[in-house]
N, CA, C and O atoms as CSV, one atom per row, in Angstrom:
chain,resi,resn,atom,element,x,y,z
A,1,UNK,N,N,0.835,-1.175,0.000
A,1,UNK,CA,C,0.000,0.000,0.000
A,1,UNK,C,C,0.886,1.246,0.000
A,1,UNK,O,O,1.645,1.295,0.968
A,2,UNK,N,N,0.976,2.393,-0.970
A,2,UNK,CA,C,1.206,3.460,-1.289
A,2,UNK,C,C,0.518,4.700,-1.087
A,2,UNK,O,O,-0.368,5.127,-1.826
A,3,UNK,N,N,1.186,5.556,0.477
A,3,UNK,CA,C,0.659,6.848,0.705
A,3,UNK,C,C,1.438,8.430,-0.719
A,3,UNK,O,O,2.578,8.801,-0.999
A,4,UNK,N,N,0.408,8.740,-1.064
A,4,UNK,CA,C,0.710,9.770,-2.217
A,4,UNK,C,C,-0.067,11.031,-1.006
A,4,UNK,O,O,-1.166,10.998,-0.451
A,5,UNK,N,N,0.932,11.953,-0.944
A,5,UNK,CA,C,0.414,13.181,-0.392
A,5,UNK,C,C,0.713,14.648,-1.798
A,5,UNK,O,O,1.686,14.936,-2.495
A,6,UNK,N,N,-0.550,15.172,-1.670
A,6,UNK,CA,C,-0.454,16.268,-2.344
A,6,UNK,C,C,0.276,17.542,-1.782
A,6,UNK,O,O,-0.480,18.215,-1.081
A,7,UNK,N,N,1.612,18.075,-1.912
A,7,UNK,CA,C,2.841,18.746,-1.533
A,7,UNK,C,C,2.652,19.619,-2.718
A,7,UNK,O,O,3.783,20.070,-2.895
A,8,UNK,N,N,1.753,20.204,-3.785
A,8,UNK,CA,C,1.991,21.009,-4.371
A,8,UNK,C,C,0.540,22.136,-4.347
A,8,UNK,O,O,-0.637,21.840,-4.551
A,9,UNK,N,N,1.299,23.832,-3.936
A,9,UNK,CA,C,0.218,24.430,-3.363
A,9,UNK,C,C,-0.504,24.873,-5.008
A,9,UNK,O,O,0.061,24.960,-6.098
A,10,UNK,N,N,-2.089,25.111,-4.601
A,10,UNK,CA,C,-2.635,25.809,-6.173
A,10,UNK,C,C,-2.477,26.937,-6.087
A,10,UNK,O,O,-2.359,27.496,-4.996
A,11,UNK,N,N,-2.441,27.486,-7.103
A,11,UNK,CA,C,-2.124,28.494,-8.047
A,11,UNK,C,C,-2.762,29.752,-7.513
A,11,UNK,O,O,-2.195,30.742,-7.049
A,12,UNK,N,N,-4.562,29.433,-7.728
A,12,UNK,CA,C,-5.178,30.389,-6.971
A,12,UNK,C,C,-4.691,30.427,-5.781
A,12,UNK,O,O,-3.756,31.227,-5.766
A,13,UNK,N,N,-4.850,29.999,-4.871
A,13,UNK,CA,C,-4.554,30.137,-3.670
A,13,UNK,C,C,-3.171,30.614,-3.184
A,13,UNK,O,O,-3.006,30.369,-1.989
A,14,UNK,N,N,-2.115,31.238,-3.795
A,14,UNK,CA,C,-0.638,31.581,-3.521
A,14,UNK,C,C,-0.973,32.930,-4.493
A,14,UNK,O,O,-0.269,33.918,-4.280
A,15,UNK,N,N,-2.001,33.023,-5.538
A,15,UNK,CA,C,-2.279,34.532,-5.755
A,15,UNK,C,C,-3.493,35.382,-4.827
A,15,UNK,O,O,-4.043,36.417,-5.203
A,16,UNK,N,N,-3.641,34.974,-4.088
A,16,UNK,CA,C,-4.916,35.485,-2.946
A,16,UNK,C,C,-3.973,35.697,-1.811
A,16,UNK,O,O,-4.114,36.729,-1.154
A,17,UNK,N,N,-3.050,34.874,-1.502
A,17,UNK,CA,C,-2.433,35.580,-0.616
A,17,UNK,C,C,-1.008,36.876,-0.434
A,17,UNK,O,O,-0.168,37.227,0.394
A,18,UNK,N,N,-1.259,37.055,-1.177
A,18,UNK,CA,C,-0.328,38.275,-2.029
A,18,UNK,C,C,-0.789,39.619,-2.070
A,18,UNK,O,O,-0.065,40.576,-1.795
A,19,UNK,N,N,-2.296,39.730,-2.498
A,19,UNK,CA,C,-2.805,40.741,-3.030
A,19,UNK,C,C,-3.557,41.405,-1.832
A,19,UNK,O,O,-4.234,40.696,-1.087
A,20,UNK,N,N,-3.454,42.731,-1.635
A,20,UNK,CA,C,-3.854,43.413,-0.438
A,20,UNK,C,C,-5.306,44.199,-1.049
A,20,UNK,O,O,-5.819,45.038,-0.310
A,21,UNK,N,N,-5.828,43.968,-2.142
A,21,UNK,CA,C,-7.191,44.383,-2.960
A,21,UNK,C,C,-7.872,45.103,-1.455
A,21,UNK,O,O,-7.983,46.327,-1.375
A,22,UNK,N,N,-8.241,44.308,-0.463
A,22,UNK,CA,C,-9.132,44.709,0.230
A,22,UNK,C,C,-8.789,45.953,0.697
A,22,UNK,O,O,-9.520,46.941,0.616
A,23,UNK,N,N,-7.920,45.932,1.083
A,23,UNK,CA,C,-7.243,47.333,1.780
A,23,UNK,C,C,-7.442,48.405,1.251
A,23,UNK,O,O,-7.926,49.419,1.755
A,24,UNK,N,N,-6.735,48.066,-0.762
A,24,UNK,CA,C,-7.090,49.526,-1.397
A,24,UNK,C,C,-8.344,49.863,-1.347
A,24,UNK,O,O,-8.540,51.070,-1.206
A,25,UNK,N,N,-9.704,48.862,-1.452
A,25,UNK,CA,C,-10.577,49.166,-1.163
A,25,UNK,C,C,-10.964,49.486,-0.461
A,25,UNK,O,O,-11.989,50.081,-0.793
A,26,UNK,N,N,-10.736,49.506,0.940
A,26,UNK,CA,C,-11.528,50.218,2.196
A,26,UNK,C,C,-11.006,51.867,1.935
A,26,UNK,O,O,-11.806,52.800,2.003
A,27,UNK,N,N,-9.219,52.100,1.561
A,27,UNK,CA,C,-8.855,53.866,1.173
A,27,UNK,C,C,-10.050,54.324,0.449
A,27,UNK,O,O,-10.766,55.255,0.820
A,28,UNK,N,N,-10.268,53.419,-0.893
A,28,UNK,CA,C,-10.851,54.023,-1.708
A,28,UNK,C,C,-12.197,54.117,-1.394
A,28,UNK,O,O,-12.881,54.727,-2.215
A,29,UNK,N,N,-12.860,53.583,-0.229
A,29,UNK,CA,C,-14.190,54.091,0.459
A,29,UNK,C,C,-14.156,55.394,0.945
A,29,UNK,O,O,-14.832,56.405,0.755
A,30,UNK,N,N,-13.472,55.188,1.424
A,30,UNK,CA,C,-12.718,56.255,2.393
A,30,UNK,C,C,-12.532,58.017,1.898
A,30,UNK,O,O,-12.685,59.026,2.586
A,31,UNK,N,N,-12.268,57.921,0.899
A,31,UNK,CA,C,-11.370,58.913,-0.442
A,31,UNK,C,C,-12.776,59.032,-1.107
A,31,UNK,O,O,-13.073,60.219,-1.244
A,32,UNK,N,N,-13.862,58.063,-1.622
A,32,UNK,CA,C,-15.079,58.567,-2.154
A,32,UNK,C,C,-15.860,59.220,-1.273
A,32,UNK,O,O,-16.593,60.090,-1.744
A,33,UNK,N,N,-15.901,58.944,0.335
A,33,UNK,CA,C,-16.827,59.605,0.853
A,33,UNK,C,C,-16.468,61.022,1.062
A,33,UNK,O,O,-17.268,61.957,1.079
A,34,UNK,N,N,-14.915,61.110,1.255
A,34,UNK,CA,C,-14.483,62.495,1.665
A,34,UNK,C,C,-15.248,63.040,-0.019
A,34,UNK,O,O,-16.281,63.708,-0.079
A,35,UNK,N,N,-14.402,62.535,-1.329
A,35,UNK,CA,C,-14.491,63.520,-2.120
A,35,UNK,C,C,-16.273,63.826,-2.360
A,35,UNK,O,O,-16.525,64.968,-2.742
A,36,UNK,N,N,-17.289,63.035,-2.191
A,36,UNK,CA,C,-18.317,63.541,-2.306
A,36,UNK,C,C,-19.266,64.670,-1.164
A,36,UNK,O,O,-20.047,65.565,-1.486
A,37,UNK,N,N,-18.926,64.309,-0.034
A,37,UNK,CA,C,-19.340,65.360,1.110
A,37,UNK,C,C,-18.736,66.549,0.604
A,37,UNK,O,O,-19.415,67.566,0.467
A,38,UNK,N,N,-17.496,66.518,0.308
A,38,UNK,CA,C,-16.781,67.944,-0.013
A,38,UNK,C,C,-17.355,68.483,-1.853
A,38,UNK,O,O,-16.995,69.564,-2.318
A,39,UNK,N,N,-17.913,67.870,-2.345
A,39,UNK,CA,C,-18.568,68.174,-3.668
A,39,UNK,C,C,-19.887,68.593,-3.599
A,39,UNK,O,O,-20.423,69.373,-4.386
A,40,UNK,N,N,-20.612,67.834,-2.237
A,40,UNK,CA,C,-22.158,67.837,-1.847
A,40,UNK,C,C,-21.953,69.378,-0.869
A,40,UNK,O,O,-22.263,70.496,-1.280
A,41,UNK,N,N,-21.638,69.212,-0.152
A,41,UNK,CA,C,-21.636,70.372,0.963
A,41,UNK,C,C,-19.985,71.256,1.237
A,41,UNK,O,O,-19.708,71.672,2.362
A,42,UNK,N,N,-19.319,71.382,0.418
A,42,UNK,CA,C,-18.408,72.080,0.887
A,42,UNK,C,C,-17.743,71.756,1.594
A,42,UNK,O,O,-17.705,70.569,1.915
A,43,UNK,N,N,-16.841,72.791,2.199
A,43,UNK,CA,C,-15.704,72.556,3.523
A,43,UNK,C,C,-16.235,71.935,4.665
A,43,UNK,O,O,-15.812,71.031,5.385
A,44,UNK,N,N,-17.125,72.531,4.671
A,44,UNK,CA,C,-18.037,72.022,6.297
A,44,UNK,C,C,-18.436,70.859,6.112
A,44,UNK,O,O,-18.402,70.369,7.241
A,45,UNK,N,N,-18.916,69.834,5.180
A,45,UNK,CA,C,-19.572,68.932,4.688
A,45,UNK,C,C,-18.239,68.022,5.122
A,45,UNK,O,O,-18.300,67.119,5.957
A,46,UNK,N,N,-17.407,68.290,4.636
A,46,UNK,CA,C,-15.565,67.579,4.326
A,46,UNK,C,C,-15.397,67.422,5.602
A,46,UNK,O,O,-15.315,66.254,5.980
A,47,UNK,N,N,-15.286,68.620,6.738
A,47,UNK,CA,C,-15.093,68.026,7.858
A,47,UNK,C,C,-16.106,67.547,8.875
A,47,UNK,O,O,-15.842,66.626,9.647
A,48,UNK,N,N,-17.074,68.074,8.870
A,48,UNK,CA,C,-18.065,66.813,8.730
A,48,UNK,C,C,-17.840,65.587,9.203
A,48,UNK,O,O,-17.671,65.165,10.347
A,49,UNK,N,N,-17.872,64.914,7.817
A,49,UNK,CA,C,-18.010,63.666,7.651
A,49,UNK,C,C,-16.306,63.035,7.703
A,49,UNK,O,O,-16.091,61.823,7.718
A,50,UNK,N,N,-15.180,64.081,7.726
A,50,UNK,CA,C,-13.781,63.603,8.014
A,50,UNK,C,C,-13.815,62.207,9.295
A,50,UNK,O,O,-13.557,61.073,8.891
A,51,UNK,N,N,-14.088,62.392,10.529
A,51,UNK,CA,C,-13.673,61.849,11.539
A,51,UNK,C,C,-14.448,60.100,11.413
A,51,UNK,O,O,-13.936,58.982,11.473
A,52,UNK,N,N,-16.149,60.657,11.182
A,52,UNK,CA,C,-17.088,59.326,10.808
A,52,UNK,C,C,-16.248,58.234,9.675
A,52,UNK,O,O,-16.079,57.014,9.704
A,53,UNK,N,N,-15.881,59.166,8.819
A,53,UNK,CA,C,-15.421,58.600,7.467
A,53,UNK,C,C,-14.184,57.650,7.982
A,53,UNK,O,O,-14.095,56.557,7.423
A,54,UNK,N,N,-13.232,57.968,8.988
A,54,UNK,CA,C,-12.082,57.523,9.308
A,54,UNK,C,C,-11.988,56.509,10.223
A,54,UNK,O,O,-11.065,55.711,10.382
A,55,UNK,N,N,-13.234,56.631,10.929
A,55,UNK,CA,C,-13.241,55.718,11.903
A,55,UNK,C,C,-13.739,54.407,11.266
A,55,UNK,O,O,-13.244,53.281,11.226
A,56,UNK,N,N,-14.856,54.915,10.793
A,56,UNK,CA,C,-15.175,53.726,9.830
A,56,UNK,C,C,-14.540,52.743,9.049
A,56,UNK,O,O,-14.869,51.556,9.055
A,57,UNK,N,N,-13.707,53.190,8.432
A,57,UNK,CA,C,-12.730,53.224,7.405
A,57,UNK,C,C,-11.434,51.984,8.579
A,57,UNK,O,O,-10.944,50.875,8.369
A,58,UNK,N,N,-11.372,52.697,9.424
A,58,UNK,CA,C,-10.640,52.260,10.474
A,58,UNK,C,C,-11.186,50.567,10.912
A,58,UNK,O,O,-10.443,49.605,10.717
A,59,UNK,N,N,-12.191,50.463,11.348
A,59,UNK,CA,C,-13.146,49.208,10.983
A,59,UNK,C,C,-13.397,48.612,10.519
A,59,UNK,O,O,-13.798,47.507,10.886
A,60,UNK,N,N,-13.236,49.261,8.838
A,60,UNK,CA,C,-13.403,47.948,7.990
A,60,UNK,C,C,-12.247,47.416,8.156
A,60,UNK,O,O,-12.334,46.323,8.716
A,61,UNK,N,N,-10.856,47.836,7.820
A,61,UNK,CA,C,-9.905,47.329,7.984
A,61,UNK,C,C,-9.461,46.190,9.100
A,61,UNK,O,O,-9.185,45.014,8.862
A,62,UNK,N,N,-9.469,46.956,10.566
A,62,UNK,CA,C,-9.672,45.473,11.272
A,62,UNK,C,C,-10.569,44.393,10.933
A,62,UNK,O,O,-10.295,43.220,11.186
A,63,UNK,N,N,-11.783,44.814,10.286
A,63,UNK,CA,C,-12.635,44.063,9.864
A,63,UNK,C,C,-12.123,42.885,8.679
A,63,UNK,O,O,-12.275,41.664,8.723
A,64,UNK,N,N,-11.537,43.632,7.735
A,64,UNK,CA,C,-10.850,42.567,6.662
A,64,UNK,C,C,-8.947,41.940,6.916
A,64,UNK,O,O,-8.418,41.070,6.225
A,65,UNK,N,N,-8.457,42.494,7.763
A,65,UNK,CA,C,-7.382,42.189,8.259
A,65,UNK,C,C,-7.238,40.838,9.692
A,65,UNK,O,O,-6.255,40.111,9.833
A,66,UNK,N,N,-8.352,40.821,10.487
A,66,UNK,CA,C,-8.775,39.711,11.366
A,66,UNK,C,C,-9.242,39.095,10.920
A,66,UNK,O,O,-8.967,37.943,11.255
A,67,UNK,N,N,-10.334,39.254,9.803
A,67,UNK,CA,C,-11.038,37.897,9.028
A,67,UNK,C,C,-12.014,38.180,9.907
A,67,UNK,O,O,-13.035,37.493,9.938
């Protein structure tokens, strides 16, 4: 009787762990909400929604970085 173990990793799976996609995506939440508050309402609008926007932003990240 012959044990065969599979020792070779896939392909997908060694390109998923590489790519930080999620991350740019949470900036780029981040960067749309500023640039639209500040397009919708001005300066005041911008800071505003600055701190909400960051914290949030702040969250997703632990959020996609802990799993």
């Amino acid at each position: 009787m012959s044990t065969t173990f599979d020792t070779t990793r896939h392909i997908r799976q060694t390109a998923q762990d590489d790519e930080p996609w999620p991350i740019w995506a949470a900036l780029m939440v981040f960067l749309n909400i500023l640039v639209i508050a500040g397009m919708t309402y001005g300066l005041p609008g911008l800071v505003a929604v600055m701190v909400p926007a960051a914290i949030g932003m702040i969250l997703l990240l632990m959020l996609i970085v802990t799993g």
